[in-house]
ROTI-669374 format. One record per residue (C-alpha): x, y, z; residue in three letters. Coordinates in steps of 0.001 Angstrom, whole numbers, padded with zeros to 6 digits, always signed. Layout:
XYZAla ...
END
This chain:
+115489+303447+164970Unk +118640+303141+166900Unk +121397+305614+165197Unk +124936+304523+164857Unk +126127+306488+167803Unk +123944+305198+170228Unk +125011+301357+168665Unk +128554+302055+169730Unk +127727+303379+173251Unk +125834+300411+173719Unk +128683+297765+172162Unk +130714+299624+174531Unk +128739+299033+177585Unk +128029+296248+176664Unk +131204+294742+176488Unk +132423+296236+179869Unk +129395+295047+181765Unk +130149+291367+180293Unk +133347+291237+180932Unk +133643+292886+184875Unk +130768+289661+185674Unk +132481+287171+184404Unk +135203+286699+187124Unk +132409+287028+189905Unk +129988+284347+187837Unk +133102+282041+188333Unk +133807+282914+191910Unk +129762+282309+192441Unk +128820+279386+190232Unk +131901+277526+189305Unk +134943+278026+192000Unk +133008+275876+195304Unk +132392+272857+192446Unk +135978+273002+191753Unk +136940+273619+195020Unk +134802+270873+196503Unk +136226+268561+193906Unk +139899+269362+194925Unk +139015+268261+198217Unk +138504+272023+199950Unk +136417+271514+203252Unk +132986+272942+203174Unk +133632+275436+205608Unk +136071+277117+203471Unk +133753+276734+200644Unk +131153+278368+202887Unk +133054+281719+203585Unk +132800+282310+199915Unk +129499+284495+199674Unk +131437+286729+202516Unk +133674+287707+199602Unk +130749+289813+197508Unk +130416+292472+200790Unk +132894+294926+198573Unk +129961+294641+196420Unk +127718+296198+199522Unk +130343+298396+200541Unk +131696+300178+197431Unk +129877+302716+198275Unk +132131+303883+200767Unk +134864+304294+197824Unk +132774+305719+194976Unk +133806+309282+195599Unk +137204+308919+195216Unk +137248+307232+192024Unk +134090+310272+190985Unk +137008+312755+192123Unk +140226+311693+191174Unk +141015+310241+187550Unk +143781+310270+184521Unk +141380+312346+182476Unk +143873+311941+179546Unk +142547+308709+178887Unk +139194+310384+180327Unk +137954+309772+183735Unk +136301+307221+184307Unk +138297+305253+181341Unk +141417+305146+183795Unk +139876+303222+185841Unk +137941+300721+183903Unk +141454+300043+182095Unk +143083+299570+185681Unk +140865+297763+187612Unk +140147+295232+184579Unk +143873+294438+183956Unk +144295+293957+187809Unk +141272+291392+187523Unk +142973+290167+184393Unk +146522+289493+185606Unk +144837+288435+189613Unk +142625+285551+187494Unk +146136+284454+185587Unk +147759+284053+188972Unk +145028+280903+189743Unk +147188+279191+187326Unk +149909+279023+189993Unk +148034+278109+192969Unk +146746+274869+194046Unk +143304+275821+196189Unk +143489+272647+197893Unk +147072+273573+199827Unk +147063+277518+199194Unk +143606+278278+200542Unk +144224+281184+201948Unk +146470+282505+199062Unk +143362+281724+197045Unk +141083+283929+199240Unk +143357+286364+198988Unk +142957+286342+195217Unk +139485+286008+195770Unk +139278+289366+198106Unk +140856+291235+194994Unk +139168+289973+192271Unk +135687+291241+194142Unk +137392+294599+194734Unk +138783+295500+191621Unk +134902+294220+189829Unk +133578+296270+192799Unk +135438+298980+192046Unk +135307+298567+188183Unk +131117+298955+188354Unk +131181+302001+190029Unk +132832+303307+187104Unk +131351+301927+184086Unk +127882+302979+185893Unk +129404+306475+186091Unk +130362+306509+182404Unk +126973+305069+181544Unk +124814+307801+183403Unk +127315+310568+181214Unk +127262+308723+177777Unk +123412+308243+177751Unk +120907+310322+176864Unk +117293+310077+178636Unk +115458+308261+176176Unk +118316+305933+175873Unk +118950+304909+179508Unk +115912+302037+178762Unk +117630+300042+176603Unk +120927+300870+177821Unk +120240+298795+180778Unk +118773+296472+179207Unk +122242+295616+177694Unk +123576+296065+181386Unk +121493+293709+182887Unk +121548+291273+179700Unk +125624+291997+179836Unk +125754+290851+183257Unk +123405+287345+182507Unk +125884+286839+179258Unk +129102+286963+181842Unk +126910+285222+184297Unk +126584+282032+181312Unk +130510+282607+180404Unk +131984+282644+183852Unk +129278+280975+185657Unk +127899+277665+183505Unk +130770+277913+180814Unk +133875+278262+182734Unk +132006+275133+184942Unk +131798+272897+182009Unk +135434+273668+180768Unk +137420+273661+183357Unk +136037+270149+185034Unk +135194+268496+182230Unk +137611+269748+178638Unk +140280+271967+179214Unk +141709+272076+182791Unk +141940+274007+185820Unk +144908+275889+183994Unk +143321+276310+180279Unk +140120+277763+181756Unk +141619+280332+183861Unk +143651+281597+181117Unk +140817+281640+178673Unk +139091+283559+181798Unk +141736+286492+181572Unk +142166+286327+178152Unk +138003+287001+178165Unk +138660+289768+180516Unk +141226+291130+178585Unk +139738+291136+174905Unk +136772+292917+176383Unk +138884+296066+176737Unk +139462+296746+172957Unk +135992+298465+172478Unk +136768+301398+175170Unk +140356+301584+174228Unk +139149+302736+170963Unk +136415+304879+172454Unk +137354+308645+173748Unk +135194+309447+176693Unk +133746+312865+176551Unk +133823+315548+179135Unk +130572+316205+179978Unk +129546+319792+180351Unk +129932+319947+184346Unk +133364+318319+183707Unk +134072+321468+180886Unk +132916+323927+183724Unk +134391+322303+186734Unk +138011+321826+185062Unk +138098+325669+184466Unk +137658+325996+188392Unk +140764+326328+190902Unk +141246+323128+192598Unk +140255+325018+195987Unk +136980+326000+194927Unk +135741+322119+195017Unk +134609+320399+198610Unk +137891+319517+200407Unk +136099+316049+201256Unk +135215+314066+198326Unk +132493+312132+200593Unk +130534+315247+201283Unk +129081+313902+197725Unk +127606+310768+199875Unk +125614+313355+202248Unk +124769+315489+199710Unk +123015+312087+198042Unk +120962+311801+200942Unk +119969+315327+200536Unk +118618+315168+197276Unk +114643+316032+197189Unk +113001+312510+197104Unk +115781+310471+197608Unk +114900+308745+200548Unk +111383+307766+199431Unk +113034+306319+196622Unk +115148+304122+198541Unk +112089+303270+200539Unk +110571+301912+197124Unk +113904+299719+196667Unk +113704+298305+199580Unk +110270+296600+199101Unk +110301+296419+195403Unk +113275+294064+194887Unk +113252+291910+198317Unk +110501+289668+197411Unk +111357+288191+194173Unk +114841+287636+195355Unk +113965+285667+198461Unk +111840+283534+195936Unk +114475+283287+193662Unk +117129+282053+196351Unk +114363+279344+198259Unk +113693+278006+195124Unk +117080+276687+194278Unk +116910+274351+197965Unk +113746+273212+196748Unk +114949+272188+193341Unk +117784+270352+195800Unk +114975+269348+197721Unk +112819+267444+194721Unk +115804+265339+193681Unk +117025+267645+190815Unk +121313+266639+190464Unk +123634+269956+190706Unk +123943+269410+186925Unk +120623+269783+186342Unk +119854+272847+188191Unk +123238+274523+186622Unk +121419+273984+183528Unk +118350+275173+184115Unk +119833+278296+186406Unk +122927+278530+185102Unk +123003+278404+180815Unk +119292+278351+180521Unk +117063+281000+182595Unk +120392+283344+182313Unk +119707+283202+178303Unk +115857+283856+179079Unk +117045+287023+181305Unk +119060+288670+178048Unk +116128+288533+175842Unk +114048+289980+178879Unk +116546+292494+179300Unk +116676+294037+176231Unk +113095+293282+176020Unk +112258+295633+179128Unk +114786+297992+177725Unk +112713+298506+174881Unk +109979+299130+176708Unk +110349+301533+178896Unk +110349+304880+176786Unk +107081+304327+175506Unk +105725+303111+179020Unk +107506+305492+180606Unk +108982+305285+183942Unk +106591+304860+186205Unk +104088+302385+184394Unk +106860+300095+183752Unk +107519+299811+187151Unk +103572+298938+187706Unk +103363+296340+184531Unk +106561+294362+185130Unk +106240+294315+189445Unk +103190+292942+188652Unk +104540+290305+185875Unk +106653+289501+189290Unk +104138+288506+190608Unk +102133+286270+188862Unk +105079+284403+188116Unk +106119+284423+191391Unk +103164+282396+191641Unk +104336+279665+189755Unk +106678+278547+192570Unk +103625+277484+194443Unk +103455+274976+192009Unk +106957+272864+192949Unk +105813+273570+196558Unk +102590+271750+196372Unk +104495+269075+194937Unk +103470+269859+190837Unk +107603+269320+189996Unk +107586+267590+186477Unk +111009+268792+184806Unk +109099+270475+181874Unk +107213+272514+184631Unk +110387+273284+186601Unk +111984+275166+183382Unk +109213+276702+182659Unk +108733+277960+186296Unk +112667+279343+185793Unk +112245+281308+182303Unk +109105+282634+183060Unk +110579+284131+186495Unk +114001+285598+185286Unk +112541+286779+181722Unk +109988+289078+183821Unk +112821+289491+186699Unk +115490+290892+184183Unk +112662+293444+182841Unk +112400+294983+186606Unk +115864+295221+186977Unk +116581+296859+183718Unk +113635+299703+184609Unk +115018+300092+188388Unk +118849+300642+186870Unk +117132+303539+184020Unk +115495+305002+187138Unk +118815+304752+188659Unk +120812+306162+185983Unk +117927+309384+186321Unk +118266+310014+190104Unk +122532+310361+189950Unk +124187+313776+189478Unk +126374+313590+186786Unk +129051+315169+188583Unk +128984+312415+191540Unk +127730+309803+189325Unk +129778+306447+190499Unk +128716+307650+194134Unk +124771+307968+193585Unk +124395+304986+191326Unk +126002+303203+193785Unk +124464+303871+196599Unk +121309+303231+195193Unk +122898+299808+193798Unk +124264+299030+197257Unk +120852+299463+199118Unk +119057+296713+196230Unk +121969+294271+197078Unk +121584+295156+200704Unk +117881+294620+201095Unk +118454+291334+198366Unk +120962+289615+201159Unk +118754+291128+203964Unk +115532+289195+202459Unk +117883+285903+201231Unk +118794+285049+205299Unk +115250+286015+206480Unk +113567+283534+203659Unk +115704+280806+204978Unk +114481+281264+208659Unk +110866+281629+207261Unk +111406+278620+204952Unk +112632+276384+207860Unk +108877+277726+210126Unk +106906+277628+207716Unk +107681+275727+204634Unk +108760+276396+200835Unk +104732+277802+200545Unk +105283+280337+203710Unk +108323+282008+202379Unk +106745+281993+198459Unk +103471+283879+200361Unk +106204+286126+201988Unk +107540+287048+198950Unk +104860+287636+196872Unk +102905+289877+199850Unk +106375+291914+200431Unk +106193+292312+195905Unk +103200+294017+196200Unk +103716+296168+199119Unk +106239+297875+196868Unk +103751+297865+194135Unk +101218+299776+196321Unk +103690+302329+197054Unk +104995+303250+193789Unk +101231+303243+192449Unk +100717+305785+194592Unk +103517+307892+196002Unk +106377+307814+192989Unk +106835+310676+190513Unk +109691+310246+187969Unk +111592+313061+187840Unk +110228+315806+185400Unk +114225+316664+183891Unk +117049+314722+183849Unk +119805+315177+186770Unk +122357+316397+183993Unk +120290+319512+183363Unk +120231+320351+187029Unk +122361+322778+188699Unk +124227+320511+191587Unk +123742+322678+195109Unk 
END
């Protein structure tokens, strides 16, 4: 039974994760429709996915916003309220610009917008990793990862539907901030705790902590373990996203409109991946670490399977959505246990900067596997890269079977070296 407590740290996260997706759902999904549509060029439309690299890089920032804070609103709060009324007010602005003549005004907008959501994760990760418990870091992230499919179905497939087809360019984007800016009520009526290395560190003199906040990033790579760890990311979470991203070409590919596979991505598989979220969630404090990492890489994979299907030309519509719901239900499961696992290896003391390092190497690897499926797609087919995948899924498989060991106490109840 989930206590009241633990209900309002999760409506908390919950609303934060929602919310900080919801611009980049719209920059992703909806902004090169409406661009295209207001007669942008496809090359501009095409430097768009350059835009997400603060997402790869916000590592490189994560110690400063672990060291320096307004902790009268607490820490990490300061920032969250910051960064999400920049996002706010930067979305409002689209209301002014025409993206057809002010294209590079608009990237400019664009730049910030990923920043400031950049920037905004590494602290709501942070004040996740100090506000859960253990046993509650399972379905935490489950309402992370189903937090970031609900912004993905507001910004992405709803803000798409209004803005071309009901309201307006200039309705939608103020209903977007508006959105942005609701979702701040819960944590300004929440007091963020000091933790008890943040009780013991405040009664320290300021020269008694490292005069370099980014010593925290080497001391990260120091950690026992760590780098086995990010071994395991980097073949655990490649191969279902270079499925994932060749199989939206081949919807293209069998004659599916952009409509239709906005549905079935966009509104539909996204509302699968909630209930798989929370669903994995759930699951993983009686599994336990390791065992969900087993079960649901290998759910990966026999639905990975399925895209075999499409490729050997089995593509009736009814097949296709199954294909999708079975493959992001089981997909949003392994995410959820990889962020718990996460959540276990940061210090809470440097938490924004371990999370996200560990965060940054999944997207890394994910963009890293993306371009190399497209070169393997064009040699050897839709079947070669789905055979790719799947081998790559259960290379990671074979490693965590036999070479991962969740950690036997929680990083909060270690002493930091």
């Amino acid at each position: 039974m989930i206590n009241p407590k633990s209900l309002k740290k999760f409506g908390l996260l919950g609303s934060l994760y929602v919310s900080q997706f919801i611009p980049i759902a719209c920059l992703y999904e909806a902004l090169p429709v409406i661009m295209r549509q207001r007669g942008a060029s496809l090359e501009a439309i095409g430097f768009l996915p350059l835009l997400a690299l603060p997402w790869m890089l916000k590592f490189l920032w994560s110690p400063l916003i672990d060291r320096y804070g307004f902790t009268r609103w607490g820490h990490y709060m300061f920032w969250i309220i910051c960064f999400q009324l920049i996002a706010a007010c930067t979305v409002a602005t689209f209301v002014l610009i025409d993206i057809q003549s002010q294209l590079s005004v608009t990237l400019i907008c664009l730049v910030i917008i990923c920043f400031v959501c950049a920037s905004q994760d590494i602290a709501t990760d942070a004040l996740a990793v100090g506000l859960l418990e253990p046993q509650e870091r399972g379905i935490g992230n489950g309402i992370q990862s189903a937090g970031h499919y609900l912004g993905g179905i507001i910004g992405g497939g709803g803000m798409l539907l209004l803005a071309i087809d009901s309201w307006g360019w200039k309705a939608s984007m103020l209903t977007l901030a508006l959105f942005v800016v609701v979702a701040l009520l819960p944590i300004l009526l929440y007091k963020e705790p000091s933790s008890k290395h943040q009780k013991s560190a405040s009664a320290q003199s300021n020269s008694q902590k490292p005069a370099n906040p980014f010593t925290e990033i080497i001391k990260f790579f120091r950690s026992p373990g760590i780098w086995h760890w990010l071994l395991i990311l980097s073949l655990y979470t490649p191969g279902p996203y270079m499925a994932s991203r060749m199989f939206r070409p081949l919807l293209v590919d069998l004659g599916l409109s952009l409509a239709d596979i906005g549905l079935m991505l966009g509104v539909v598989s996204y509302g699968v991946g909630i209930l798989g979220a929370i669903v994995g969630g759930l699951l993983i404090a009686p599994l336990g670490r390791k065992r969900s990492l087993i079960i649901f890489g290998l759910l990966q994979v026999l639905v990975m399977f399925t895209y075999l299907l499409p490729a050997f030309g089995i593509a009736h519509l009814a097949i296709l959505y199954a294909i999708a719901i079975g493959t992001q239900f089981v997909s949003s499961m392994a995410v959820t246990v990889l962020y718990t696992i996460m959540m276990d290896k940061s210090r809470l003391e440097a938490a924004g900067t371990d999370y996200t390092l560990q965060s940054s190497t999944t997207f890394f690897f994910g963009i890293i596997s993306a371009a190399i499926g497209g070169v393997i797609a064009q040699s050897l087919g839709y079947r070669g890269v789905f055979v790719v995948a799947i081998t790559i899924s259960l290379i990671g498989i074979i490693l965590v079977v036999k070479t991962f060991n969740p950690d036997p106490l929680p990083m909060r109840d270690r002493v930091s070296s």
